[in-house]
Biotite code that builds the C-alpha atoms (Angstrom):
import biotite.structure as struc

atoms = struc.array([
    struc.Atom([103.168, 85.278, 95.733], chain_id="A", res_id=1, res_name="UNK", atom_name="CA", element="C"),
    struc.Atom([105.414, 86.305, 92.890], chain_id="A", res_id=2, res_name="UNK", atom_name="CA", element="C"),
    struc.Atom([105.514, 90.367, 92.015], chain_id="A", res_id=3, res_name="UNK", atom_name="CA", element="C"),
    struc.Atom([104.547, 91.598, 88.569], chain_id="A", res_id=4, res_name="UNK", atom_name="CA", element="C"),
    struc.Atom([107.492, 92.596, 86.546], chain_id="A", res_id=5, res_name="UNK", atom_name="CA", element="C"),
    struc.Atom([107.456, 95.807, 84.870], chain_id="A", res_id=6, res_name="UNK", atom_name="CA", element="C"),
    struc.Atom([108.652, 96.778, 81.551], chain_id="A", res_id=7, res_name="UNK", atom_name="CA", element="C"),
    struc.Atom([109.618, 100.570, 81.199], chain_id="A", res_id=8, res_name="UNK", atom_name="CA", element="C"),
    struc.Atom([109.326, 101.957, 77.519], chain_id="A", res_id=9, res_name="UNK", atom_name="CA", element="C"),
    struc.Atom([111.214, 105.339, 77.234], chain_id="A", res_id=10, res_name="UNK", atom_name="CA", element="C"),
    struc.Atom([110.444, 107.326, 74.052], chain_id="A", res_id=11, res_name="UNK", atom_name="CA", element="C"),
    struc.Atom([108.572, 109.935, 72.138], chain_id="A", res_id=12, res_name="UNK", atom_name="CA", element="C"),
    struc.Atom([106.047, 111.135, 70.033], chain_id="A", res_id=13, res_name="UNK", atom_name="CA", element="C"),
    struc.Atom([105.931, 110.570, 66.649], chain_id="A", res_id=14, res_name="UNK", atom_name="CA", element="C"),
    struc.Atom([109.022, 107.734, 67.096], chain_id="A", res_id=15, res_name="UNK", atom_name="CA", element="C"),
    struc.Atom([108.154, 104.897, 64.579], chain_id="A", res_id=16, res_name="UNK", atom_name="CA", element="C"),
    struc.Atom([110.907, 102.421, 66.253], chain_id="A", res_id=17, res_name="UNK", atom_name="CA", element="C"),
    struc.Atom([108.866, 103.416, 69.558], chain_id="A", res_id=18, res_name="UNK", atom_name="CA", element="C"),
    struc.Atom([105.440, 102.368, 67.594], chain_id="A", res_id=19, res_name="UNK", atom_name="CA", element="C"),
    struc.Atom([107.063, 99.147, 67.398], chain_id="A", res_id=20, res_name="UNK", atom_name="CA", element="C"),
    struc.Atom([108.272, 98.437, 70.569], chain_id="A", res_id=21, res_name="UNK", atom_name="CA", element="C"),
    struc.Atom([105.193, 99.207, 71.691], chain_id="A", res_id=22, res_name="UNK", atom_name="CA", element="C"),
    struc.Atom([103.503, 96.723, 70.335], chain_id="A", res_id=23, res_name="UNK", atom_name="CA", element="C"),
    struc.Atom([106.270, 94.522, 70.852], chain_id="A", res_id=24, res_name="UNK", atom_name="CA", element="C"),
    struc.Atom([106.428, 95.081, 74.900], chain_id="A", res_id=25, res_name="UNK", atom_name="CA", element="C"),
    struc.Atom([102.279, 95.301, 74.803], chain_id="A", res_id=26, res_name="UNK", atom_name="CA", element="C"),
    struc.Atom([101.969, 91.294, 73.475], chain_id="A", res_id=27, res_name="UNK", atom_name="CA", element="C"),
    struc.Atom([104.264, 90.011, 75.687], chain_id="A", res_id=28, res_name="UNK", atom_name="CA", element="C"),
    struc.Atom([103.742, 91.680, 78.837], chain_id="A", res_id=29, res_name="UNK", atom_name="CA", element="C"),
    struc.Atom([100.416, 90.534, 77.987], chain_id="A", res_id=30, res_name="UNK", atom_name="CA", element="C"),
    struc.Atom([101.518, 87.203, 77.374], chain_id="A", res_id=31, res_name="UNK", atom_name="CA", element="C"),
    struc.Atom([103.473, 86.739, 80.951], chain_id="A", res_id=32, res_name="UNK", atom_name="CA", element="C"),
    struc.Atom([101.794, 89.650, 82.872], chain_id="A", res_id=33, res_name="UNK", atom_name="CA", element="C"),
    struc.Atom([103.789, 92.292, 83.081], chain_id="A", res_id=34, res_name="UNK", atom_name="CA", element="C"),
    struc.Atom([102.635, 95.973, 84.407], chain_id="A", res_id=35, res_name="UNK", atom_name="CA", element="C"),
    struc.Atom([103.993, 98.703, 81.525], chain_id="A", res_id=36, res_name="UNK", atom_name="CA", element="C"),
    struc.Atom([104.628, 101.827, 81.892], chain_id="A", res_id=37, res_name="UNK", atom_name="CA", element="C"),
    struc.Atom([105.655, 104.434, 79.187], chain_id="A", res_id=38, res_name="UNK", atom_name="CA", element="C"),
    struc.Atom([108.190, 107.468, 79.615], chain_id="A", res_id=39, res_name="UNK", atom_name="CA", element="C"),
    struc.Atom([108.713, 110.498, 77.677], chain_id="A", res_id=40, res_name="UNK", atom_name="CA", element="C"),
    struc.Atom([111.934, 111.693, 76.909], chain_id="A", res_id=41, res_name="UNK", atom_name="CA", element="C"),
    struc.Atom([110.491, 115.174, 75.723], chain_id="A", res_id=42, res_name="UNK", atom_name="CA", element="C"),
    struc.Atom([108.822, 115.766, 79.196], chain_id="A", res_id=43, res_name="UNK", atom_name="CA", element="C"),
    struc.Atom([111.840, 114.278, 81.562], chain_id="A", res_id=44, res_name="UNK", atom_name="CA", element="C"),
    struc.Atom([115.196, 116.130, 81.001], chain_id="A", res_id=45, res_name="UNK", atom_name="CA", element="C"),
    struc.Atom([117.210, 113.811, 82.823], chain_id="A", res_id=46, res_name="UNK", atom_name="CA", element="C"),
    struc.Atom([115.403, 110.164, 80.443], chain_id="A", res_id=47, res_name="UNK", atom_name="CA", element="C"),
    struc.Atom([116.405, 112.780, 77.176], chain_id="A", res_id=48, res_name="UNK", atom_name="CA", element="C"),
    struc.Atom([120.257, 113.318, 78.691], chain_id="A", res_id=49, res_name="UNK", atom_name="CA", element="C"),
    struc.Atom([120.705, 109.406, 79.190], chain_id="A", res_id=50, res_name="UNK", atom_name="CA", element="C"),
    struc.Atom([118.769, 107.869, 76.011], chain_id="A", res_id=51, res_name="UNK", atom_name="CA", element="C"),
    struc.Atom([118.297, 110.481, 73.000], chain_id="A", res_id=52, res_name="UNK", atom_name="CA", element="C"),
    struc.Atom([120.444, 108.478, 71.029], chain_id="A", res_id=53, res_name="UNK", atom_name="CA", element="C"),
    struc.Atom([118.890, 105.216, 71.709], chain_id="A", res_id=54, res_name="UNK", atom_name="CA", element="C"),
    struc.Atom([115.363, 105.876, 71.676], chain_id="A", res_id=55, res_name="UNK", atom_name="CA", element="C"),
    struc.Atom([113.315, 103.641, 72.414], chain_id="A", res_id=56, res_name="UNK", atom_name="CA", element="C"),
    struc.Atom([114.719, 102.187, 75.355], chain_id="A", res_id=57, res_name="UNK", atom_name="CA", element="C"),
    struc.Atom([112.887, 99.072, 77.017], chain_id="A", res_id=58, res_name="UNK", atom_name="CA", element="C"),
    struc.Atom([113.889, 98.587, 81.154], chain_id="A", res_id=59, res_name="UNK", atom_name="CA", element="C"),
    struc.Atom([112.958, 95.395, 82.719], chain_id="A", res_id=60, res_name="UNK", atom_name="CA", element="C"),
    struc.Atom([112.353, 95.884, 86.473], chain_id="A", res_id=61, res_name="UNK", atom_name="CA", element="C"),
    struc.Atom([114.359, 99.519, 85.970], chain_id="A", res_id=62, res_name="UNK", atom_name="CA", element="C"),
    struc.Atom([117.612, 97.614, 84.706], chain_id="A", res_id=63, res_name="UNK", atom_name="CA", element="C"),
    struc.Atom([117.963, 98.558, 80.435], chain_id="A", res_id=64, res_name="UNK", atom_name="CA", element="C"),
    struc.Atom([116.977, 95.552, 78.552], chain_id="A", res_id=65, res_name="UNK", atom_name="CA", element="C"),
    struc.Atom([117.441, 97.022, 74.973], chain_id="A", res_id=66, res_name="UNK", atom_name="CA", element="C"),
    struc.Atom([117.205, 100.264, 72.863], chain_id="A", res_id=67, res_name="UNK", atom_name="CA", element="C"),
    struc.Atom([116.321, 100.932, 68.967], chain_id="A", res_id=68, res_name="UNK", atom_name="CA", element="C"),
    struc.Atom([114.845, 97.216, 68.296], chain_id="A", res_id=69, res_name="UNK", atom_name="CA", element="C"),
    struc.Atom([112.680, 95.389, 70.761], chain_id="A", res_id=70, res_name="UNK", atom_name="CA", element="C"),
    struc.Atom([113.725, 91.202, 69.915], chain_id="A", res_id=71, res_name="UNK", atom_name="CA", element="C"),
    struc.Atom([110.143, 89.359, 70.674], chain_id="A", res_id=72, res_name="UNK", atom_name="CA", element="C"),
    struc.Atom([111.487, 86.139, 72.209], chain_id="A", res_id=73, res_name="UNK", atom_name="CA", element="C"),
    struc.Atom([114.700, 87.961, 74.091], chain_id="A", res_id=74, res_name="UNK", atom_name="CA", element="C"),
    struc.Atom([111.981, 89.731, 76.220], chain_id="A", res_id=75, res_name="UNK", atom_name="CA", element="C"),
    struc.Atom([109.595, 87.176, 77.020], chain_id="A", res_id=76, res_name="UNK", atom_name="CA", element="C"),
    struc.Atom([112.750, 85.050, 78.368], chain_id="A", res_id=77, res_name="UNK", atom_name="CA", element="C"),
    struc.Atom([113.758, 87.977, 80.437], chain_id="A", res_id=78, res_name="UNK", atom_name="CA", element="C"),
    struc.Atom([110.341, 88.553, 81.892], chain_id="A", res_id=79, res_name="UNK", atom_name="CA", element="C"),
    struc.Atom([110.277, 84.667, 81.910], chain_id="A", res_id=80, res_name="UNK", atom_name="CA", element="C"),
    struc.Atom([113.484, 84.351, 83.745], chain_id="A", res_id=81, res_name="UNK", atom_name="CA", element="C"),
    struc.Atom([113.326, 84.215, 87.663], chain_id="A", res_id=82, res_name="UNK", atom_name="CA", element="C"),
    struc.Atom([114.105, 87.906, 89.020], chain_id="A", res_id=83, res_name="UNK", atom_name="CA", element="C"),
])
């Protein structure tokens, strides 16, 4: 039995580049299964500390995968990719 991986995306409200990620990280997790989860950086003062400046910021099982752009096929191999 293989575990789910999970794809963290850490943003706010009203961030266009975290519109797009969004959709970006909702196709393909949807594509190789992947649980999502979304955090705010305006509710968590320790997410805003690390990642204000690079907002959005996609995890992939907690470890940072990318920030700003979220590149389609680079995350589907990385979910792909035996963890």
């Amino acid at each position: 039995m293989t575990t789910a991986r999970t794809v963290t995306l850490i943003g706010k409200p009203g961030c266009h580049l975290c519109d797009d990620a969004r959709a970006v990280v909702e196709k393909v997790a949807a594509e190789t299964g992947a649980v999502v989860e979304e955090r705010d950086i305006s509710r968590d003062p320790e997410l805003h500390d690390r990642y204000w400046e690079q907002i959005p910021v996609v995890l992939v099982d907690g470890e940072q995968h990318t920030f700003w752009r979220v590149d389609e096929r680079r995350l589907r191999a990385a979910l792909t990719a035996a963890s």
